[in-house]
C-alpha positions in Angstrom: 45.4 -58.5 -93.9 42.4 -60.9 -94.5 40.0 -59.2 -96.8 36.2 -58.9 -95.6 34.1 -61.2 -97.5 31.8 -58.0 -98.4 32.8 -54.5 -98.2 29.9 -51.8 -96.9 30.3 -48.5 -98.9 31.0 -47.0 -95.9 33.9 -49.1 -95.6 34.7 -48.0 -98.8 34.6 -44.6 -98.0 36.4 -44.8 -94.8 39.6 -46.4 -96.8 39.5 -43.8 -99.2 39.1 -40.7 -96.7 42.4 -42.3 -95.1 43.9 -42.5 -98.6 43.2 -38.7 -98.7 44.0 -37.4 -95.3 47.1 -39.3 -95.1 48.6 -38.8 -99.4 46.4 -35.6 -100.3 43.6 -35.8 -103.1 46.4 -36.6 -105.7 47.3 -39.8 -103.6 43.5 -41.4 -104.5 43.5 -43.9 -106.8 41.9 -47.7 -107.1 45.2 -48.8 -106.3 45.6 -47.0 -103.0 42.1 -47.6 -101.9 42.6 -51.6 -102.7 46.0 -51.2 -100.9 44.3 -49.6 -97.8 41.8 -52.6 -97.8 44.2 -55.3 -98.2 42.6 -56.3 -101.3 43.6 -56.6 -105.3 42.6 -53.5 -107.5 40.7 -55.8 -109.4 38.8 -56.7 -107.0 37.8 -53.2 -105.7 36.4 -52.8 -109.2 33.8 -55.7 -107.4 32.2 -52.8 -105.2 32.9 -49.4 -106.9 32.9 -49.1 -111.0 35.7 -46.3 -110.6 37.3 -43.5 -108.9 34.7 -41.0 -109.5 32.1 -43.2 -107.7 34.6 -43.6 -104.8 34.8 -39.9 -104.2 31.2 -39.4 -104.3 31.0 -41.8 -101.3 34.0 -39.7 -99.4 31.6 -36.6 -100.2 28.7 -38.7 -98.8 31.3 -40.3 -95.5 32.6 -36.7 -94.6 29.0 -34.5 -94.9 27.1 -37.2 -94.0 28.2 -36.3 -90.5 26.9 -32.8 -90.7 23.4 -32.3 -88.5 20.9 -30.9 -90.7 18.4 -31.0 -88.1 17.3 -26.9 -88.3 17.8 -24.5 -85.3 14.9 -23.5 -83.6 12.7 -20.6 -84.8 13.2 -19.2 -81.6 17.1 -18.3 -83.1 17.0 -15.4 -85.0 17.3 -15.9 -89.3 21.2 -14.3 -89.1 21.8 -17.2 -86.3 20.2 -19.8 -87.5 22.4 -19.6 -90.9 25.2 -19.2 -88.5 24.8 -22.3 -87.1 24.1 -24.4 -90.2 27.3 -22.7 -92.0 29.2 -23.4 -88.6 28.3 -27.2 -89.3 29.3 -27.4 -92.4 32.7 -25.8 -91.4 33.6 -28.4 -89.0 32.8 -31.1 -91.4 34.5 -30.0 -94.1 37.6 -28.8 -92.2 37.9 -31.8 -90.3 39.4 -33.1 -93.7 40.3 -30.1 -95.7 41.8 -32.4 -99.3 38.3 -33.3 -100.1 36.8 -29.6 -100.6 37.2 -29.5 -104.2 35.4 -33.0 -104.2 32.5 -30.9 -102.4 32.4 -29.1 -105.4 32.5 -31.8 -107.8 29.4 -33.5 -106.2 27.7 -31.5 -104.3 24.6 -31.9 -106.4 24.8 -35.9 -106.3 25.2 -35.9 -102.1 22.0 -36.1 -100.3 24.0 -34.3 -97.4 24.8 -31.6 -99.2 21.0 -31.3 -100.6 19.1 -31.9 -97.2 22.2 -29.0 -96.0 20.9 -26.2 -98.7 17.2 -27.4 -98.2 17.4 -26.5 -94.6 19.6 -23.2 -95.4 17.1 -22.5 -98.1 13.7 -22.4 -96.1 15.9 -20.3 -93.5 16.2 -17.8 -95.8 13.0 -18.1 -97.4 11.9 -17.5 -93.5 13.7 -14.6 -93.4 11.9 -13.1 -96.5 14.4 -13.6 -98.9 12.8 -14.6 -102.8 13.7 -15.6 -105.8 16.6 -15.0 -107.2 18.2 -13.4 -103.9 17.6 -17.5 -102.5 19.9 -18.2 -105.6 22.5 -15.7 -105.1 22.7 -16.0 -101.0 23.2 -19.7 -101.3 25.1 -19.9 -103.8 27.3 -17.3 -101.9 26.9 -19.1 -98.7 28.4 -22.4 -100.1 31.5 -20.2 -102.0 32.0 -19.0 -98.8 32.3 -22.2 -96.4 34.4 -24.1 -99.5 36.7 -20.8 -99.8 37.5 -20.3 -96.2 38.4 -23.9 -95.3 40.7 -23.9 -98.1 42.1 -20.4 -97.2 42.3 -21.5 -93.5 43.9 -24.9 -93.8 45.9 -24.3 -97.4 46.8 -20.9 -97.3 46.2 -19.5 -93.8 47.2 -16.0 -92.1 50.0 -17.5 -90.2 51.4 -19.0 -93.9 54.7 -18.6 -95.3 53.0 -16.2 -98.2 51.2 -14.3 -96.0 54.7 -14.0 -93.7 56.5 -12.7 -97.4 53.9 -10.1 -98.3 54.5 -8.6 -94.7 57.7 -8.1 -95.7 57.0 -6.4 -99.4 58.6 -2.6 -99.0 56.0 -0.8 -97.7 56.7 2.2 -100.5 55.4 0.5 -103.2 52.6 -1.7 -101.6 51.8 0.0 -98.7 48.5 -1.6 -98.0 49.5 -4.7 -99.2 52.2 -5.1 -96.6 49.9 -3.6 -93.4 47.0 -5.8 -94.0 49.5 -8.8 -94.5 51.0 -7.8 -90.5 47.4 -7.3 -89.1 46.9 -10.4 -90.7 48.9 -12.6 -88.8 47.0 -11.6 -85.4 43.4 -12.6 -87.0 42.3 -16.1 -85.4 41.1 -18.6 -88.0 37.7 -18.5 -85.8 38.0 -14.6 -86.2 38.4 -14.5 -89.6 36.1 -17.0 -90.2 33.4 -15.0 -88.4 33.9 -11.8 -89.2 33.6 -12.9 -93.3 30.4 -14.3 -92.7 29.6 -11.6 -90.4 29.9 -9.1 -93.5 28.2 -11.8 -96.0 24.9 -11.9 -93.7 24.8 -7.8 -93.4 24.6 -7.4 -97.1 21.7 -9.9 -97.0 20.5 -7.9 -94.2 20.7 -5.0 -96.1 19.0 -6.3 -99.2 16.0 -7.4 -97.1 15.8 -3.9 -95.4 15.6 -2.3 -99.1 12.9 -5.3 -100.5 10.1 -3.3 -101.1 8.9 -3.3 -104.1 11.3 -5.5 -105.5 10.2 -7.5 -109.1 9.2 -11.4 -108.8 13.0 -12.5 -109.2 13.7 -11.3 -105.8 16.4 -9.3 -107.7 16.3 -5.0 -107.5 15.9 -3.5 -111.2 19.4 -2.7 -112.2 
């Protein structure tokens, strides 16, 4: 395949988010990426200066895509951080290899930082300070990385969860039950129903805010 005379970083990207999808995060290397271009790994090192940089532009390819544009004030806070986190989701589960990349660079992607501005003043909105932006954010983001992985690498319906439903139900009784009731819960239903319970406790902490010191955070 004839090589372009210049390659677009999103070009770039785009090659290596097939690398991924197709081989796993393992499977990306200069040589694969040049190999999906039809080019010489030599001269791949023309565009990117390594492998690091080409994952930051997978990061930038896959979130790029997520609409930061902020509900309207009209939504209540709880749904408006609903929505946002449901973006995110989508984006990120679309191609599920490149979460721990999310991780890796999430404070390099503009995507990711115009995401968590928006969540940010949402919460801010909502009356939450301080250190309570910190934590809810922070818990926000664990969230939407740790449920994509649970839902497309280890899901209810998975072979793990299948053998803990069979554990003897003497010696881990509630192991074994939740691990049945598990296999009926919809990845959309489990999904929901964590963030549901996230969102309460902030909830929660906003109903109990008075008084609290200039952290945001209640005396301990």
């Amino acid at each position: 395949m004839p090589r372009p005379r210049s390659l677009t970083h999103a070009q770039l990207a785009s090659a290596a988010l097939a690398v991924i999808d197709r081989d796993g995060l393992a499977g990306l290397s200069m040589r694969a990426v040049a190999k999906e271009l039809g080019m010489s790994t030599m001269a791949l090192y023309r565009y990117v200066d390594d492998r690091d940089q080409l994952e930051q532009l997978v990061v930038e390819l896959v979130l790029g895509e997520v609409d930061t544009e902020p509900p309207g004030p009209e939504v209540p806070w709880r749904g408006r951080v609903e929505i946002m986190v449901g973006r995110l989701r989508d984006s990120v589960g679309a191609h599920p290899e490149i979460v721990p990349l999310t991780l890796t660079h999430r404070h390099r992607s503009p995507a990711v930082l115009r995401w968590s501005e928006v969540v940010l003043t949402i919460l801010a909105d909502a009356g939450l300070r301080g250190g309570q932006q910190v934590i809810a954010l922070r818990g926000l983001l664990g969230y939407v990385i740790g449920a994509v992985q649970l839902e497309h690498l280890g899901s209810l319906s998975a072979p793990g969860t299948v053998a803990i439903s069979a554990l003897p139900p003497d010696r881990f009784p509630q192991l074994s039950a939740t691990a049945q009731r598990a296999r009926r819960i919809g990845a959309d239903q489990e999904f929901s129903g964590g963030l549901d319970m996230l969102l309460r406790g902030m909830a929660e902490m906003l109903a109990d805010g008075a008084g609290l010191p200039p952290d945001g955070l209640p005396d301990r």
